[in-house]
C-alpha positions in Angstrom: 86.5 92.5 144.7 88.1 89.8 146.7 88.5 91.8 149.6 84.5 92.4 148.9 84.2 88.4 148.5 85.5 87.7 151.8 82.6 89.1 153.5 79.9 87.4 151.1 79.4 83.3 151.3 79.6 82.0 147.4 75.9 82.2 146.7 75.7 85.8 147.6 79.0 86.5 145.6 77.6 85.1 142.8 74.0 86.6 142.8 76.1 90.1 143.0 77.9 88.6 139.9 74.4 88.0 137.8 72.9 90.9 138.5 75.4 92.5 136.6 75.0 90.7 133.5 71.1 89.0 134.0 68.3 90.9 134.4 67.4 90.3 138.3 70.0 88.3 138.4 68.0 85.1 137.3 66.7 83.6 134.5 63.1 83.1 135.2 61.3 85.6 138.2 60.5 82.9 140.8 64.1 82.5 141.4 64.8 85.8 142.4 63.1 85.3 146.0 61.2 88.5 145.4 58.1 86.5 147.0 59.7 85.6 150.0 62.7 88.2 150.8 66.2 87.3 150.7 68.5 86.5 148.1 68.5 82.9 146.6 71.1 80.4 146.7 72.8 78.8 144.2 73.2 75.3 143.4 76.4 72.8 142.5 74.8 69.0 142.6 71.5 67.5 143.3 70.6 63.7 143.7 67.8 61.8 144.8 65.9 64.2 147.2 68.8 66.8 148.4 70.5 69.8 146.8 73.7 70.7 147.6 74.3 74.6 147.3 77.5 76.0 146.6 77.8 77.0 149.5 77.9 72.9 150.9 74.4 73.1 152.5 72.4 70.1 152.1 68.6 71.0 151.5 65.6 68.1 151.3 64.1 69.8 148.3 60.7 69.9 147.6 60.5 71.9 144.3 61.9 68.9 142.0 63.1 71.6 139.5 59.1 72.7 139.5 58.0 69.0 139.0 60.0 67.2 136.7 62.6 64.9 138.8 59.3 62.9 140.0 62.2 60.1 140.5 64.2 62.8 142.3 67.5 64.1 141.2 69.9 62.4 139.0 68.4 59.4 138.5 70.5 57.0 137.4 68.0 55.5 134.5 67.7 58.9 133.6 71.4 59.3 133.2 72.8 56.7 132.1 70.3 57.2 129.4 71.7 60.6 128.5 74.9 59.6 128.1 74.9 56.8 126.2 72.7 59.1 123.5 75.0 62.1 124.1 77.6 59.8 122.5 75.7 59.5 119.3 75.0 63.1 118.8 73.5 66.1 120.7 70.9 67.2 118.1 70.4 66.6 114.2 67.9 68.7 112.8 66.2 65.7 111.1 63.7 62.9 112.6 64.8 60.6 115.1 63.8 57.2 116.6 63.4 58.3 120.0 60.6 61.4 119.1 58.8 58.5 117.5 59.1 56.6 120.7 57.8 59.3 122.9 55.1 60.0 121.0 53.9 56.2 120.8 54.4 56.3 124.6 52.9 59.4 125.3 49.6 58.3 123.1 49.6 55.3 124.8 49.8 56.8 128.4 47.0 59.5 127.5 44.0 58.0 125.9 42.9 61.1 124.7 46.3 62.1 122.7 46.0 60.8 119.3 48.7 62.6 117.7 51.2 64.5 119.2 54.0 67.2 118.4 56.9 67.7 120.3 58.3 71.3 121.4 60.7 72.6 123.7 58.6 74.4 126.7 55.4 74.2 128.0 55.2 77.8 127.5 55.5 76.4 123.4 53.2 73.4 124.3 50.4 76.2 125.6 51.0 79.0 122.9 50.9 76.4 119.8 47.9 75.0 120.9 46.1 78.2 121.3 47.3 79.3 117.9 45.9 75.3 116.7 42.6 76.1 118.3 41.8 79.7 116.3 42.9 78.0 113.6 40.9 74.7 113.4 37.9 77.1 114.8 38.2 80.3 113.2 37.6 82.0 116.0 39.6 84.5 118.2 38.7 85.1 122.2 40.2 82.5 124.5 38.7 81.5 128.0 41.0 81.0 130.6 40.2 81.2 134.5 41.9 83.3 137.2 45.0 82.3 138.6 46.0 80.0 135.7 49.4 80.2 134.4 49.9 78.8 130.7 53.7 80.6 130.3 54.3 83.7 128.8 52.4 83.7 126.3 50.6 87.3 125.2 47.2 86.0 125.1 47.2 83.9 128.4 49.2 86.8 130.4 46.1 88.2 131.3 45.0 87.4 135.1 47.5 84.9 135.1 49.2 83.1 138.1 53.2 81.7 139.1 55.9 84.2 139.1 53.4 87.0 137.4 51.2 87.0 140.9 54.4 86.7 143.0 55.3 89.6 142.0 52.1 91.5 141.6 51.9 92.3 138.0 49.4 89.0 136.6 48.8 91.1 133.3 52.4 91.9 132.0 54.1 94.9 130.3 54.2 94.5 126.7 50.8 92.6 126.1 49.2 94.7 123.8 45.3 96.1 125.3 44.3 94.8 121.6 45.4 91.5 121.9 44.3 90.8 126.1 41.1 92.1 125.2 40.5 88.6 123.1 41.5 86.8 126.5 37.8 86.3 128.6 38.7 85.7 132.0 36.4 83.8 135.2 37.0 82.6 138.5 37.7 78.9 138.9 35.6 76.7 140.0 32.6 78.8 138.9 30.4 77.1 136.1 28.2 79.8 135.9 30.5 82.4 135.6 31.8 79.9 132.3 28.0 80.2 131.1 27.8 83.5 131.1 30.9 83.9 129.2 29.8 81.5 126.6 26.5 83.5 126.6 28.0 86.9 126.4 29.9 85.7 123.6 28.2 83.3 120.7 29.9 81.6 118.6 33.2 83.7 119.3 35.1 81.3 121.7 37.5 79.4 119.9 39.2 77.6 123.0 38.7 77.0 126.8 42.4 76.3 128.6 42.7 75.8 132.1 45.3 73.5 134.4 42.8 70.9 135.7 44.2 71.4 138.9 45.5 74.9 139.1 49.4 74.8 140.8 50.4 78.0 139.6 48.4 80.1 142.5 49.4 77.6 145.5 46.8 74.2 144.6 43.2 74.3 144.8 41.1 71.6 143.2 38.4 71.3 140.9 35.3 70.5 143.0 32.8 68.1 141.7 31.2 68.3 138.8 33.4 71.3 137.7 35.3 69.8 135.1 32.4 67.4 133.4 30.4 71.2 132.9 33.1 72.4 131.4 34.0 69.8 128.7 29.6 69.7 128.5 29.8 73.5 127.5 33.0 73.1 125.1 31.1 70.5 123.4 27.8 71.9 122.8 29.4 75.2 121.9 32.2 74.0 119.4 34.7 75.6 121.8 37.9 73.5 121.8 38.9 72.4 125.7 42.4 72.5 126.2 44.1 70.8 129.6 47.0 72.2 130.2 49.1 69.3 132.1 52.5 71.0 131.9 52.9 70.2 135.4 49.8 67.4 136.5 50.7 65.2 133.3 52.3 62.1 133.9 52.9 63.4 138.1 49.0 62.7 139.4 48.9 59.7 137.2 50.3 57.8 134.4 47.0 59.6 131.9 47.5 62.8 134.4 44.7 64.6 135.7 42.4 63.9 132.9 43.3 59.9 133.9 42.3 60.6 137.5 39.3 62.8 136.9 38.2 61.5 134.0 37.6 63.7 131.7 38.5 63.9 128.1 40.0 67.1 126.5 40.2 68.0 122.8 43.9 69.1 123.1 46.1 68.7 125.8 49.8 71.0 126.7 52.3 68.7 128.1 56.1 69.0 129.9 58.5 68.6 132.3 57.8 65.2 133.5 58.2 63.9 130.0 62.2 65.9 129.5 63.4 64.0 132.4 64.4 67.0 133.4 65.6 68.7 130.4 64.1 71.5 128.1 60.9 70.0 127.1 57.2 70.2 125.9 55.1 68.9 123.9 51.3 69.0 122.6 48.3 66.9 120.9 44.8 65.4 121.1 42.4 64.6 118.4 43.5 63.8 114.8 41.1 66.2 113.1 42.6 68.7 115.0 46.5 68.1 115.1 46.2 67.6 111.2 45.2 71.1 111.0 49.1 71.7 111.6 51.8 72.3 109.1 52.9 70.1 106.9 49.7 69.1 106.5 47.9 71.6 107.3 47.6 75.4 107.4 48.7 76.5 111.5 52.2 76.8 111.4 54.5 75.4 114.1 58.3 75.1 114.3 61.1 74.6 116.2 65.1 73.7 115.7 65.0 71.4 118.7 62.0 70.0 119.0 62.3 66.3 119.7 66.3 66.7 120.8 67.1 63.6 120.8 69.3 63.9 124.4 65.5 65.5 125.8 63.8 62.0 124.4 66.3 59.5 125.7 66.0 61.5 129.2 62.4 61.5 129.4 61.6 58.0 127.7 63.9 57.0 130.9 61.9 58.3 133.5 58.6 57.2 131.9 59.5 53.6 131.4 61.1 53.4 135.5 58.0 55.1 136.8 56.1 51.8 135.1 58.3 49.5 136.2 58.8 50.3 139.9 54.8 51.7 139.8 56.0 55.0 140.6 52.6 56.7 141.1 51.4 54.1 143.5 54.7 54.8 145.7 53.7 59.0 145.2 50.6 58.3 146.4 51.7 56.6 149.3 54.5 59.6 150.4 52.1 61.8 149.8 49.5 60.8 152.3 52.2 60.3 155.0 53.8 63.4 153.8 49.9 65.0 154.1 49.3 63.3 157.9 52.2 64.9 159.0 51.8 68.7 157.8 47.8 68.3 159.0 49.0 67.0 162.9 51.7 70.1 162.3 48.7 72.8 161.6 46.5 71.4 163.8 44.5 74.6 165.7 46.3 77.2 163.1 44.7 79.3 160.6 46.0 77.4 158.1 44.8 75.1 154.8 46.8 72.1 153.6 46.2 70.8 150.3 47.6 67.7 148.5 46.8 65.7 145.5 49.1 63.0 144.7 52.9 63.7 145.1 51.4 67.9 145.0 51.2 69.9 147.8 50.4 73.5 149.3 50.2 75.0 152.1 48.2 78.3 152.7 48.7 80.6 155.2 44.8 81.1 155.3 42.3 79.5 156.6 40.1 77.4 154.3 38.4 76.9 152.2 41.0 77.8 149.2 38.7 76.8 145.5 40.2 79.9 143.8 42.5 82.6 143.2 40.6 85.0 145.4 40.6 82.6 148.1 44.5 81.6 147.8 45.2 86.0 147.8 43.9 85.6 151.5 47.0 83.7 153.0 49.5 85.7 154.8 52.3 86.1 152.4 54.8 87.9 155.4 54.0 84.8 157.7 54.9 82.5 155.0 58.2 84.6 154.1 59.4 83.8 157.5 58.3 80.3 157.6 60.0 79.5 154.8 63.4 81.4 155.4 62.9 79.6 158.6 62.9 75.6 157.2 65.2 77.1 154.5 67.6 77.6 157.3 67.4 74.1 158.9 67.7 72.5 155.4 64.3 72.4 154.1 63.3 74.0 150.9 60.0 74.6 150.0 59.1 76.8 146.9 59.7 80.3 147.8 56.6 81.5 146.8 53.0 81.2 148.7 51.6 81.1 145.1 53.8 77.5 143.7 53.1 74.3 144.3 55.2 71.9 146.4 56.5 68.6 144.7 57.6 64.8 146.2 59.5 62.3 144.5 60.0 58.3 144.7 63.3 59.5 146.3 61.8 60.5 149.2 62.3 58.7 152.4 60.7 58.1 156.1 63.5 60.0 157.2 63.3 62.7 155.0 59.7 63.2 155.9 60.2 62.8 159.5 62.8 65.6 159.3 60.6 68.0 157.2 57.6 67.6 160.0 60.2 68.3 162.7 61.0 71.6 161.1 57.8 72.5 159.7 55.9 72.1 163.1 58.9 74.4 165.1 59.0 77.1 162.3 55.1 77.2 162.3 55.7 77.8 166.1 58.0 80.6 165.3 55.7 82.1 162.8 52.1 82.0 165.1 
């Protein structure tokens, strides 16, 4: 083995190592580099906007750990925070004061949130809020829309996008025919194709979920008028609208995409942002519905750490520095010079760029990009080399066409001029 490990840097000794004992050698799909070729690298530190791998390369990362570090790594609010409540205890199994903190903050930040259960992944934020909307309905078929990914959850693995369309299986092994077949699925962006499903089954929806800005297949946006039909239609057909913000809440604005577009669900799934970058998730919306859960009511919910204490102080952190130093105004601003800089770099290539806030993708398609169909266009090969190519001069992007790409306050003019300097020689490379 050592003479073995001589030839491999520590990152590929390592991945040799997992593979032995993790299935693909990871712990969740997207990691595996299966999208983009290659093996990954592994990480030993991260602050502000840099990784260092173990391998002591230095990578401006644009993943964020998938959109939580909005303040970029290691913040120190964020950790200072942690361990001054690690001191007091790691978890208690009883109520604390910090779950009751985060959800007073998280009901004051999101209008529409009037009570609010915490969990520990958005995949548990997603699946407890399906399971809330049969319940309070008493209906069974879900409506999702093409390209969405709400975690791995049975019901919602059908079509879905992320790591499942990465690797081309979006309807999974192990989702019973029985149980998908209650999962209606439409193309986003397509309010008639939502009628017809309403009209092809009466009465029988019991929820609508869909990320208000889909990031799971690339990012496309919901064009005008989209997302006022659908909360119209939910309303007039007792369907419960779900928002799944896992990733938009508390990044595209202090409400999340239901703050910047105005629209107000009946439930809404909630995460990363909000752990500080710990395990996290959480859920709520309207009383009438959230009372339907145990205690109180009859939909049973659980979990052991729910509202870890360590998770709260983290994410009660972030949340009060991104008020203070008006964090999504300073997003907003990276993001456009971070947007005029990728748009000068694919000027006269077939190529669509798309940003919303501190969110970003770019397709290796020309445009436009409003759905999954559209986003299955781009040229995954191209974008394999691209990105092995930026990874190589110490830019990461996600390494997946289908992910969304995430800036932090932590990033600076020079970390931006950098990443245009690469981007615009590796797109020469590539084209």
């Amino acid at each position: 083995m050592a003479y073995i490990r001589f030839f491999m840097n520590q990152s590929q000794f390592l991945f040799e190592a997992a593979k032995k004992r993790i299935p693909g050698g990871v712990n969740s799909p997207v990691r595996a580099f299966r999208g983009v070729g290659g093996e990954p690298f592994f990480v030993k530190s991260a602050s502000g906007s840099r990784l260092t791998t173990v391998d002591n390369q230095e990578l401006i990362d644009y993943v964020g750990t998938w959109g939580p570090a909005i303040l970029g790594h290691a913040a120190p609010t964020v950790i200072e925070a942690v361990r001054e409540t690690a001191l007091r205890g790691l978890s208690f199994g009883t109520p604390n004061p910090l779950e009751v903190e985060m959800a007073e903050t998280i009901c004051r930040l999101v209008p529409s949130v009037e009570k609010v259960r915490m969990v520990n992944s958005g995949t548990e934020a997603t699946m407890s809020c399906i399971r809330l909307a049969r319940g309070f309905t008493g209906r069974s078929k879900i409506l999702k829309f093409e390209g969405c990914y709400h975690g791995h959850v049975d019901s919602l693995l059908v079509k879905a996008g992320s790591g499942a369309l990465t690797h081309g299986h979006p309807d999974s092994a192990g989702v019973p025919a029985e149980l998908a077949r209650l999962t209606i699925t439409v193309p986003y962006n397509d309010a008639d194709a939502v009628r017809a499903a309403f009209e092809a089954n009466p009465g029988e929806i019991a929820a609508l979920i869909l990320e208000p800005v889909p990031a799971n297949a690339g990012l496309y946006l919901p064009e005008p008028g989209f997302l006022e039909t659908l909360r119209v239609l939910c309303t007039e057909m007792g369907t419960v609208l779900i928002f799944d913000e896992v990733m938009t809440g508390f990044r595209l604005a202090r409400g999340g995409a239901q703050e910047v577009y105005q629209i107000t669900p009946d439930l809404t799934a909630m995460g990363k942002v909000i752990g500080g970058g710990l395990p996290v998730g959480a859920f709520g919306g309207r009383a009438e519905i959230m009372d339907q859960l145990s205690p109180d009511g009859p939909v049973y919910q659980a979990g052991t750490l729910s509202g870890n204490p360590i998770a709260m102080a983290a994410g009660l952190a972030q949340l009060r520095e991104m008020e203070r130093i008006d964090g999504w105004a300073q997003l907003e601003k990276i993001g456009a010079a971070f947007e005029v800089a990728a748009r000068e770099a694919i000027w006269g290539l077939p190529c669509t760029f798309k940003r919303i806030g501190s969110m970003f993708c770019l397709y290796f398609c020309e445009g436009p990009v409003r759905n999954l169909q559209d986003a299955m266009g781009s040229d995954k090969v191209r974008f394999g080399k691209f990105f092995h190519g930026c990874l190589e001069q110490g830019v990461y992007f996600a390494p997946s066409q289908f992910e969304a790409g995430f800036l932090c306050t932590a990033h600076s003019e020079s970390d931006l001029s950098r990443t245009a300097e690469v981007v615009k020689a590796n797109l020469e490379k590539v084209f």
